[in-house]
C-alpha positions in Angstrom: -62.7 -20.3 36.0 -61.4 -21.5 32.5 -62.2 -18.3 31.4 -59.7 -16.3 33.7 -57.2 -19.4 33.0 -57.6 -18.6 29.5 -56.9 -15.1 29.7 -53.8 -16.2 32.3 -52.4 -18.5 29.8 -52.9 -16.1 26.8 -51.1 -12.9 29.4 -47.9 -15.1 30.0 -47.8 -16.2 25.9 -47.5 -12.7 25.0 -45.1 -12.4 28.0 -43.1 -14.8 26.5 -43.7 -13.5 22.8 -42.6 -9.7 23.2 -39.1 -11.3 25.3 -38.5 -13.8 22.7 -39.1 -10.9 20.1 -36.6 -8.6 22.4 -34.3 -10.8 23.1 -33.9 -12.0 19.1 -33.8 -8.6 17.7 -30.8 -7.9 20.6 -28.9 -11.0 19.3 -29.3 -9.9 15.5 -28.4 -6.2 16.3 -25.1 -7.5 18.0 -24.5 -10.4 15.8 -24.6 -7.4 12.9 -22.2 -5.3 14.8 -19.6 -8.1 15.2 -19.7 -8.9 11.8 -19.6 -5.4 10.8 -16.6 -5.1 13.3 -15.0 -8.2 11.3 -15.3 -6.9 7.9 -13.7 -3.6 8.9 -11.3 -5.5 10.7 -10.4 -7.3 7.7 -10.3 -4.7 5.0 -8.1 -3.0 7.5 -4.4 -2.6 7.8 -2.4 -0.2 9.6 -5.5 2.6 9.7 -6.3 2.4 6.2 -9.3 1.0 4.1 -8.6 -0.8 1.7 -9.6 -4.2 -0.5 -8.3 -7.9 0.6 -5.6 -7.4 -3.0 -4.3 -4.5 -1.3 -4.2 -5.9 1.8 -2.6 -9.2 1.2 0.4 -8.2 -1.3 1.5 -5.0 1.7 1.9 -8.2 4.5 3.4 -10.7 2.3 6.1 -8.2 1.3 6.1 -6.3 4.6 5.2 -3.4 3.6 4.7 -0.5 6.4 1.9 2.2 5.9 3.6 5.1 7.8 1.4 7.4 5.9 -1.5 7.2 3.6 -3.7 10.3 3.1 -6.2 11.2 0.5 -5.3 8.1 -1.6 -8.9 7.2 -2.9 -8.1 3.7 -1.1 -5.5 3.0 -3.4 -2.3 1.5 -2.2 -1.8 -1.5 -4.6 -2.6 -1.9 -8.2 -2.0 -3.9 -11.4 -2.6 -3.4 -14.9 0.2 -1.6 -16.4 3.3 -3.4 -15.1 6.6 -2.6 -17.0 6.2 -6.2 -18.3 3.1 -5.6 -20.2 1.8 -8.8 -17.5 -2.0 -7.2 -16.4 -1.7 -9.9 -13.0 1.7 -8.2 -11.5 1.0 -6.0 -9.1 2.8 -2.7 -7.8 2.4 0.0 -4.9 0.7 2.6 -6.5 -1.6 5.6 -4.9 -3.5 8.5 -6.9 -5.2 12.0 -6.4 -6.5 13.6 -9.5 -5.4 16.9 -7.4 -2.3 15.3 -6.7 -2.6 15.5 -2.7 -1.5 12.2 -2.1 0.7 11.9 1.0 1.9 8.0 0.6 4.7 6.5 2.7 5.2 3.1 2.3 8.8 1.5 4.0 10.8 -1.6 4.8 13.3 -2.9 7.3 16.4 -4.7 7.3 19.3 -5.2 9.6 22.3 -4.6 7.6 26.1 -5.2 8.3 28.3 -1.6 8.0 28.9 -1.6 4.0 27.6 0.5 1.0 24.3 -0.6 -0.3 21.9 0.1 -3.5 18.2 0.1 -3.0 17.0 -0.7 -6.4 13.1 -0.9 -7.8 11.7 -0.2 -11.0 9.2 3.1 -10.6 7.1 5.5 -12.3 5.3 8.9 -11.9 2.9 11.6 -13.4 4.9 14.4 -12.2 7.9 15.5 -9.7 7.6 15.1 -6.0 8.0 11.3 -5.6 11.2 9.4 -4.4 13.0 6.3 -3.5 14.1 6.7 -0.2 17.2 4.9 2.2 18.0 5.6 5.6 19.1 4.1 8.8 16.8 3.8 12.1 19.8 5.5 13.9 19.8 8.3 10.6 24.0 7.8 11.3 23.6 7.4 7.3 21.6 10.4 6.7 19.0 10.5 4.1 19.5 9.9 0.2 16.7 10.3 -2.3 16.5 9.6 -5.4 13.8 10.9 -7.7 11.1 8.6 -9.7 11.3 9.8 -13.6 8.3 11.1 -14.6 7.3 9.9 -17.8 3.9 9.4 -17.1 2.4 5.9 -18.1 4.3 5.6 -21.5 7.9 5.2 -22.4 9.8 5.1 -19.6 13.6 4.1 -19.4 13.0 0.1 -18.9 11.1 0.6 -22.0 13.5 2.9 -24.1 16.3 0.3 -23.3 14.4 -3.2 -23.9 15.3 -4.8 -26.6 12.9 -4.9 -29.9 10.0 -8.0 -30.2 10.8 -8.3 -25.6 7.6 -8.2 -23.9 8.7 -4.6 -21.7 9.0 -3.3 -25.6 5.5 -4.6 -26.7 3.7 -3.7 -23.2 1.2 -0.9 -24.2 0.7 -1.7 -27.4 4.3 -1.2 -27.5 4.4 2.5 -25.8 5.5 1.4 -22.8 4.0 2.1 -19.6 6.4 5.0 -18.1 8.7 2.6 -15.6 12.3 3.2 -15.0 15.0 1.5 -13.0 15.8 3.9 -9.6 18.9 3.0 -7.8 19.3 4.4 -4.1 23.1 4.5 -2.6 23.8 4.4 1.0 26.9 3.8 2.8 26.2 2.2 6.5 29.5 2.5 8.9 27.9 0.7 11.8 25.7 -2.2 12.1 22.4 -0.8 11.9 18.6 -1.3 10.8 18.1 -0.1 6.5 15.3 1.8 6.0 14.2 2.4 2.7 11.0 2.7 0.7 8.8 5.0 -1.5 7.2 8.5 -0.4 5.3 11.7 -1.9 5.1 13.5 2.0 7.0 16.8 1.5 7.4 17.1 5.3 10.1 13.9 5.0 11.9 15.0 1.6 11.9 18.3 1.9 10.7 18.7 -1.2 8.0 19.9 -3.1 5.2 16.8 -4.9 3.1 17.7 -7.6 2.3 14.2 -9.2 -1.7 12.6 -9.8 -0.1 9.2 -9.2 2.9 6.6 -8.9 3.9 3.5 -8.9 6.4 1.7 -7.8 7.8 -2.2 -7.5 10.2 -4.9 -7.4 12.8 -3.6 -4.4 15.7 -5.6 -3.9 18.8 -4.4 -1.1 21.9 -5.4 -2.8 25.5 -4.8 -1.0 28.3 -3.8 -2.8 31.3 -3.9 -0.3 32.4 -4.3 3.3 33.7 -1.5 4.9 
């Protein structure tokens, strides 16, 4: 009799053993795919992969991802600011084939009045612009095209005064930026759109540029209509 207890005893521990061992190994596998779930869900925003730098500086400016194709997850950089400062960072995307489609935009209520978009910007090549427009597109469309001095020189830096810290950035080359001013004339109260973009299809004109870069947008008004 203690025998077949034995062997009843030892039937529901390995019972208990293989359920434990299932059950564990269903909590881990789920456990992994939550967390998994998390981290992409965190290095996320707006469709794109991309690293918590990236991801931080587009929501605390409130910037929008419209598009962002073939980018090598690169949508925010630092290192070469105009300032020569290696911590400031800047919307920037690359392709060493140049087949970047970036679109990167703001909104802002606005009053009817004229209006400048200004940033400071840089580029490779051709193809990339500063862009304004108005959700109800009463305004049209106006680009202006990033100069394309590649990452030295650069307008900011041809104009900054000697021993200033845009003249000395780069070993004192410069890193390429320029100032890019965006006019727009608004007649009715509407929403300002404006931003940076290399997609053809929304220009309307051809991009052939490895890279860009592009930071420090401010909306200023110049008059009431």
């Amino acid at each position: 009799m203690k025998r077949i207890e034995q062997i009843i005893v030892g039937g529901i521990f390995l019972i208990s053993l293989f359920t434990l061992v299932s059950t564990t190994k269903n909590i881990l596998e789920a456990s992994s795919k939550a967390l998994l779930a998390e981290e992409e869900n965190r290095n996320t925003y707006m469709g794109a992969q991309m690293d918590e730098f990236s991801k931080n500086y587009l929501i605390k400016n409130g910037w929008t991802l419209v598009k962002h194709e073939y980018c090598n997850d690169s949508y925010v950089r630092k290192g070469e600011f105009y300032t020569g400062d290696p911590e400031h960072p800047y919307l920037d995307a690359w392709n060493p084939a140049g087949q970047q489609i970036y679109h990167a935009e703001k909104r802002q209520p606005v009053e009817p009045g004229t209006y400048r978009i200004i940033c400071s910007a840089r580029a490779e090549g051709n193809g990339c612009y500063i862009f304004a427009t108005t959700t109800s597109k009463k305004s049209g469309l106006k680009l202006v095209e990033v100069p394309h001095y590649g990452n030295t020189g650069g307008e900011l830096w041809d104009n900054a005064p000697e021993g200033s810290d845009i003249k000395e950035a780069n070993n004192g080359e410069g890193f390429g930026w320029s100032k890019v001013v965006v006019t727009i004339e608004v007649k009715d109260t509407d929403t300002l759109v404006f931003g940076v973009t290399t997609d053809s299809s929304f220009t309307g004109k051809p991009y052939n540029s490895k890279w860009f870069s592009a930071a420090d947008f401010e909306v200023e008004r110049i008059n009431i209509d």
